[in-house]
KOLROZA-144355 format. One line per field, with one value per atom (N, C-alpha, C): residue number from 1; atom name; chain; residue in three letters; y negated, x, z negated. Coordinates in steps of 0.1 Angstrom, whole numbers, plus 5000, padded with zeros to 4 digits. Each point is the difference from the previous one (the first is absolute). Layout:
<pts>
pos: c(NUM|...) $
site: c(CA|...) $
unit: c(A|...) $
code: c(ALA|...) $
y: c(Y|...) $
x: c(X|...) $
z: c(Z|...) $
</pts>
This chain:
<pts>
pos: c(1|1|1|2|2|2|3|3|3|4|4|4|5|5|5|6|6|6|7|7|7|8|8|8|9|9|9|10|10|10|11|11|11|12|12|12|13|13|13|14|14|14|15|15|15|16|16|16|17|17|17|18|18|18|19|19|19|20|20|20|21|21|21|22|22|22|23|23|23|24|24|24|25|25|25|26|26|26|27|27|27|28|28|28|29|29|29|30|30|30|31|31|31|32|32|32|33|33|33|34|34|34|35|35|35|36|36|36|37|37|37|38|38|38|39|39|39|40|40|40|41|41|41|42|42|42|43|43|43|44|44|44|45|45|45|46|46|46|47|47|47|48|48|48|49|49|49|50|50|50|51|51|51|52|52|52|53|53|53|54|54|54|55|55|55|56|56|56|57|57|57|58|58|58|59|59|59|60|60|60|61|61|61|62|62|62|63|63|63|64|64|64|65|65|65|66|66|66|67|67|67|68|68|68|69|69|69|70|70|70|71|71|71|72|72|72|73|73|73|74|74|74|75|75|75|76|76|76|77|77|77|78|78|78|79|79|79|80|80|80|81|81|81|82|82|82|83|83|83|84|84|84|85|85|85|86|86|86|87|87|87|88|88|88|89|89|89|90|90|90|91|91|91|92|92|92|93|93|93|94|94|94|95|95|95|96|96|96|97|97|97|98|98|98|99|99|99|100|100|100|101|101|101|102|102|102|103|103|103|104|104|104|105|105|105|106|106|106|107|107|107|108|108|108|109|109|109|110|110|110|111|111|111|112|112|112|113|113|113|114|114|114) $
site: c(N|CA|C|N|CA|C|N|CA|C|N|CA|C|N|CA|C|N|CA|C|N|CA|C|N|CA|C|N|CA|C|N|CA|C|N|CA|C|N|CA|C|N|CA|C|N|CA|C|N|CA|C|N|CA|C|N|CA|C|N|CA|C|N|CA|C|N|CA|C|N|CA|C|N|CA|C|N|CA|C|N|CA|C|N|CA|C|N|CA|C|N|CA|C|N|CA|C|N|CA|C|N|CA|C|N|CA|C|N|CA|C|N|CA|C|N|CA|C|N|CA|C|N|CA|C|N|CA|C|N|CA|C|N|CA|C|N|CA|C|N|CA|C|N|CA|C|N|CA|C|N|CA|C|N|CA|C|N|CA|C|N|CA|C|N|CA|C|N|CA|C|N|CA|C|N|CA|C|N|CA|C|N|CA|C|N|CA|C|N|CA|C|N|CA|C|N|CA|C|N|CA|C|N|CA|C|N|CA|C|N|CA|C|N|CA|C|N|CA|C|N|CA|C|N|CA|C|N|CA|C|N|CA|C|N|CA|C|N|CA|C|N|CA|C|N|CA|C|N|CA|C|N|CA|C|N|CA|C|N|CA|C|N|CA|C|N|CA|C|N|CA|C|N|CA|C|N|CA|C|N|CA|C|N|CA|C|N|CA|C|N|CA|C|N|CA|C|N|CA|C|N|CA|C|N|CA|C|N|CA|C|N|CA|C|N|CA|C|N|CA|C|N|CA|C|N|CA|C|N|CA|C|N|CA|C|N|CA|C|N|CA|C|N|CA|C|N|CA|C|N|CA|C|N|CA|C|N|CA|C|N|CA|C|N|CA|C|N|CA|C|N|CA|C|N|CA|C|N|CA|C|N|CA|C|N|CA|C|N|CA|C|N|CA|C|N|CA|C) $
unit: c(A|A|A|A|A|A|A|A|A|A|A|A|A|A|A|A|A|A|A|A|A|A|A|A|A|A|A|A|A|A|A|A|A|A|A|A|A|A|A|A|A|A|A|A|A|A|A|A|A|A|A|A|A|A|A|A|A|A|A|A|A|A|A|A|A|A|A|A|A|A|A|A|A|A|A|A|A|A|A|A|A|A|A|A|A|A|A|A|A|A|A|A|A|A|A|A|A|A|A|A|A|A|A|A|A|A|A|A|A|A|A|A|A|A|A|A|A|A|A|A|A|A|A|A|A|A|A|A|A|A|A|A|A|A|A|A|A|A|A|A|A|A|A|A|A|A|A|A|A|A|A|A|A|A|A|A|A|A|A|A|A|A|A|A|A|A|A|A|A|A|A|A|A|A|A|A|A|A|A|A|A|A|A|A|A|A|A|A|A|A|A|A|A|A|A|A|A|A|A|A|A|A|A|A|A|A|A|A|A|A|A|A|A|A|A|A|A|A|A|A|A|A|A|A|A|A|A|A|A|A|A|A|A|A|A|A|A|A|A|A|A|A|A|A|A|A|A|A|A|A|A|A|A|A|A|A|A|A|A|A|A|A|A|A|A|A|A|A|A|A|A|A|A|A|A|A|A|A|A|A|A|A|A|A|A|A|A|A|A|A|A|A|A|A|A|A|A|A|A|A|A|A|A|A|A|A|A|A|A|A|A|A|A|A|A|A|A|A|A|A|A|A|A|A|A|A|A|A|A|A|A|A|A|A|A|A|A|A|A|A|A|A) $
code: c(UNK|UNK|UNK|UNK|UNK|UNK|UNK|UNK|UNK|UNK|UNK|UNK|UNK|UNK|UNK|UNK|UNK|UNK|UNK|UNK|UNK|UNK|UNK|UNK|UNK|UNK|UNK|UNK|UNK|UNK|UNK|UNK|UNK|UNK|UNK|UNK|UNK|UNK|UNK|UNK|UNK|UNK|UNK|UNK|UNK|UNK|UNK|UNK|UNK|UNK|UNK|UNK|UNK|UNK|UNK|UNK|UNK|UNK|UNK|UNK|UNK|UNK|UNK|UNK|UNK|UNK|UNK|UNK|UNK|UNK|UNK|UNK|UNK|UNK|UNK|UNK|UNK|UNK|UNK|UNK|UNK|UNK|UNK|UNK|UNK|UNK|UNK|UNK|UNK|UNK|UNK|UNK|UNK|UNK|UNK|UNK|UNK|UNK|UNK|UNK|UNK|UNK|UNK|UNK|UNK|UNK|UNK|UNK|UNK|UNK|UNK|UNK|UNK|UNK|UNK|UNK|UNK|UNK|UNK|UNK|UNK|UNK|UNK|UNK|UNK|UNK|UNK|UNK|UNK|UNK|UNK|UNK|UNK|UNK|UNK|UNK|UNK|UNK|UNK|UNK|UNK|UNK|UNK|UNK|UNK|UNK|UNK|UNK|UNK|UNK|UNK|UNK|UNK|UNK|UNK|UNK|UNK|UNK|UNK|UNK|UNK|UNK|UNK|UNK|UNK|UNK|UNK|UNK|UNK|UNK|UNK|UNK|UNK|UNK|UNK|UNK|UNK|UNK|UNK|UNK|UNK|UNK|UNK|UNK|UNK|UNK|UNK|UNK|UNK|UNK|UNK|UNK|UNK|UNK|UNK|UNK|UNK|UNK|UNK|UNK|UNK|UNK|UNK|UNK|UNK|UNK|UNK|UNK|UNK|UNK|UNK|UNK|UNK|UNK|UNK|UNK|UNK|UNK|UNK|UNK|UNK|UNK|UNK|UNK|UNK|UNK|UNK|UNK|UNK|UNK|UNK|UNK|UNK|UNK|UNK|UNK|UNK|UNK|UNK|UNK|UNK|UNK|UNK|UNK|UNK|UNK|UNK|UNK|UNK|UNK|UNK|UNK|UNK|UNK|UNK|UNK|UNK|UNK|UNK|UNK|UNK|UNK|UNK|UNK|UNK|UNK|UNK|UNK|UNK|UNK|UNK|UNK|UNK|UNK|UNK|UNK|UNK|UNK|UNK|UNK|UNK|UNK|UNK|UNK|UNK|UNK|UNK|UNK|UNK|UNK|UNK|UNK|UNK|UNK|UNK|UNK|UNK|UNK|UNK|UNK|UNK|UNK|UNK|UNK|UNK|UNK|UNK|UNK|UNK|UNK|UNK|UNK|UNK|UNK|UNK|UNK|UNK|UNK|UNK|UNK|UNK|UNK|UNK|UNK|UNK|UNK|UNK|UNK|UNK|UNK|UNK|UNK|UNK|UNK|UNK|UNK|UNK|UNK|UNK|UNK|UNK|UNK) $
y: c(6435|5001|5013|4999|5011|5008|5003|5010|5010|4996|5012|5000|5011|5009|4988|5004|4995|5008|4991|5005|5011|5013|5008|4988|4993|4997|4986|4992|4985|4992|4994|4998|4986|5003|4986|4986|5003|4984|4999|5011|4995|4992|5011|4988|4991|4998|4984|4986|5007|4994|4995|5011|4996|4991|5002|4993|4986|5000|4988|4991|5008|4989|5001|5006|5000|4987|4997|4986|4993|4997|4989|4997|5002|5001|4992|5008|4996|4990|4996|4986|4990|4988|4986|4994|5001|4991|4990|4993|4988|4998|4991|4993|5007|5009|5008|5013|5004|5016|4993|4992|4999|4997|4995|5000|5012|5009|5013|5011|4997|5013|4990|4989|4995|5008|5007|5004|5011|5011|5006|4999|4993|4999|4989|4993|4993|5013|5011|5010|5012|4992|5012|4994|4983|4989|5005|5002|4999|5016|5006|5018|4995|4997|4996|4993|4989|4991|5007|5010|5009|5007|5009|5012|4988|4993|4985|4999|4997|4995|5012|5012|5014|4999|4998|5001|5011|5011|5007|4998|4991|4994|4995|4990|4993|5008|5008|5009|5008|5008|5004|4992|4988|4992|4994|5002|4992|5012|5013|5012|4999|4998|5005|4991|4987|4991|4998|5006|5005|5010|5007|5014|4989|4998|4993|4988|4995|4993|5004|5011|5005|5007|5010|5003|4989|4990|4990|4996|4999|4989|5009|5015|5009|5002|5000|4999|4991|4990|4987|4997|5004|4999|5011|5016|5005|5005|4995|5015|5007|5009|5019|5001|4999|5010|4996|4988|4992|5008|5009|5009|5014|4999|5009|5002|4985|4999|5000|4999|5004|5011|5010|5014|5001|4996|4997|4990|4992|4987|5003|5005|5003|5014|5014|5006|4991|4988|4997|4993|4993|4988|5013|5010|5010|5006|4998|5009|4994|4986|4982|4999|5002|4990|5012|5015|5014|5001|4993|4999|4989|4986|4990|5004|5009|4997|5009|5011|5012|4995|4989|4991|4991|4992|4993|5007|5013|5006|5003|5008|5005|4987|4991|4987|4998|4997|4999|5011|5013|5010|4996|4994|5000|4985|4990|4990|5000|5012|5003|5010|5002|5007|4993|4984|4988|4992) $
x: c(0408|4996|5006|5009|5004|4990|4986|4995|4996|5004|4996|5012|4995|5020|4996|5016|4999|4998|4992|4994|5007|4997|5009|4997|4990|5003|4989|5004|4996|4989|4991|5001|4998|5003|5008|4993|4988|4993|5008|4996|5008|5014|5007|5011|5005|4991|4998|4996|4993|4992|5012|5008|5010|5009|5000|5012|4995|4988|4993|5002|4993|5002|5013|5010|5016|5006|4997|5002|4993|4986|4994|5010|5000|5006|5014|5007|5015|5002|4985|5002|5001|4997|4996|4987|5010|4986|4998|4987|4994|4992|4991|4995|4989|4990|4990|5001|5016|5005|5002|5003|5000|4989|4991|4986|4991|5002|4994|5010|5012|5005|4999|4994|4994|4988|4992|4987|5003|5012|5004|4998|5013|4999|4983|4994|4990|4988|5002|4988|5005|5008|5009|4991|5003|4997|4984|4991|4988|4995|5010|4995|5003|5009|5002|4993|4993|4988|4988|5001|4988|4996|5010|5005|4999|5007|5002|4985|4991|4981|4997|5005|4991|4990|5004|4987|5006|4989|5005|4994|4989|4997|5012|5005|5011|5012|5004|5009|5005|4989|4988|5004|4997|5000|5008|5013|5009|5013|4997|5009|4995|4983|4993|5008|5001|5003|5014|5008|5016|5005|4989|4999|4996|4989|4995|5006|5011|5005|5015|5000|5009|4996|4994|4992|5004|4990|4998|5008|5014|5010|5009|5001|5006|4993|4989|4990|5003|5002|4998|5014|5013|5015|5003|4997|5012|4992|4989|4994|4993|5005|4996|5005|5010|5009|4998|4988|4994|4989|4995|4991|5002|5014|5007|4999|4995|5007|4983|4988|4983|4999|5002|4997|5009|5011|5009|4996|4999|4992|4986|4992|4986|5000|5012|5001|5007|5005|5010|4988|4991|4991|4990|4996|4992|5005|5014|5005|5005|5001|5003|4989|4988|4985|4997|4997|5002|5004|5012|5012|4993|4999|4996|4988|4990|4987|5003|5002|5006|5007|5009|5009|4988|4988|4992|4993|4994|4991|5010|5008|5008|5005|5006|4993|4991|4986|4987|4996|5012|4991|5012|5008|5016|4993|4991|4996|4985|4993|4992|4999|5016|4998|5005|5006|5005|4986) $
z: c(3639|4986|4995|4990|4989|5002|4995|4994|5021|5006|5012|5011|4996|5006|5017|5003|5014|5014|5009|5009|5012|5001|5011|5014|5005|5012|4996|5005|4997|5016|5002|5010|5006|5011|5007|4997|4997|4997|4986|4992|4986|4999|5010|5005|5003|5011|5005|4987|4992|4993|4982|5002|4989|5005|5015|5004|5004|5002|4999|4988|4986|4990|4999|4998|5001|5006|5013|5010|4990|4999|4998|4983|4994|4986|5005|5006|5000|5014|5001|5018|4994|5005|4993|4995|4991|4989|4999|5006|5002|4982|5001|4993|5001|5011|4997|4996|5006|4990|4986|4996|4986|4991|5008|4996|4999|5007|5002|4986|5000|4993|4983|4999|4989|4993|5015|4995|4987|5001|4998|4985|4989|4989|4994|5013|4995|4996|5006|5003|4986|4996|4989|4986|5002|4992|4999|5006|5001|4996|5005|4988|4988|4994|4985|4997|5003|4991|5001|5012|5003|4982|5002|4991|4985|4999|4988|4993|5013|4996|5002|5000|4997|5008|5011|5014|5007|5001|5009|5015|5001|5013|5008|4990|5007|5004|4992|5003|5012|4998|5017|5009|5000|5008|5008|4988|5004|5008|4995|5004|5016|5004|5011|5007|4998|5007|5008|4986|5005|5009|4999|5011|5013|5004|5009|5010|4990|5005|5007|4995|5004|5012|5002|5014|5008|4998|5008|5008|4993|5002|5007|4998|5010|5013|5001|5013|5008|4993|5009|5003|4993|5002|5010|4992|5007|5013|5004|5011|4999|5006|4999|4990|5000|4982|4991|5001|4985|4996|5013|4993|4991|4999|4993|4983|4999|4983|4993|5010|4995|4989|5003|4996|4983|4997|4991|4993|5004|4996|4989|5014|4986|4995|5000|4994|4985|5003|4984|4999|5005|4990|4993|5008|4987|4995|4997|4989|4989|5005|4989|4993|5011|4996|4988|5004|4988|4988|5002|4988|4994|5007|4987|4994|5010|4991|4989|5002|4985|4994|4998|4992|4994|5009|4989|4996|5002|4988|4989|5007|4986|4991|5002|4993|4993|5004|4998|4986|5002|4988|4987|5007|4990|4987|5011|4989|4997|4998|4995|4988|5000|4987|4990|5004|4987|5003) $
</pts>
């Protein structure tokens, strides 16, 4: 990610763990990798109607779930070096989940003054 310089020393699970999704990405794709990397724009699809019905439950909900599932699906894929991508994971969902909610108040004060 652009915004943080790059790392002096990296470590080996992280490695394993890029090189993991790296393979999985560029192996063969069956009919359940394409069903899975569907979840993807479907979970994009489902922040925008979130955001669309001005739910910020749903929103919440749907960011928590993208994180989670992401966890998940590295745990259960890569290993050990799936336990790499945890910590990054729910440091970005509180800093998503942060952002949206200060995006709906500031909102909330922007259509209370029409």
């Amino acid at each position: 990610m652009f915004w943080f310089s790059r790392p002096e020393v990296v470590s080996e699970n992280v490695k394993t763990f890029l090189q993991f999704e790296k393979d999985w990405l560029y192996g063969y794709w069956d009919y359940k990798k394409i069903l899975l990397i569907l979840t993807v724009p479907l979970s994009f699809f489902g922040l925008g109607l979130a955001f669309w019905k001005r739910s910020l439950a749903a929103g919440l909900g749907v960011v928590t779930l993208m994180a989670t599932g992401k966890i998940v699906w590295s745990l259960q894929n890569a290993g050990e070096s799936g336990k790499s991508i945890i910590v990054p994971a729910i440091v970005g969902l509180i800093i998503c989940s942060g952002l949206i909610f200060i995006g709906f108040k500031m909102a909330e004060r922007k259509n209370e003054k029409y």
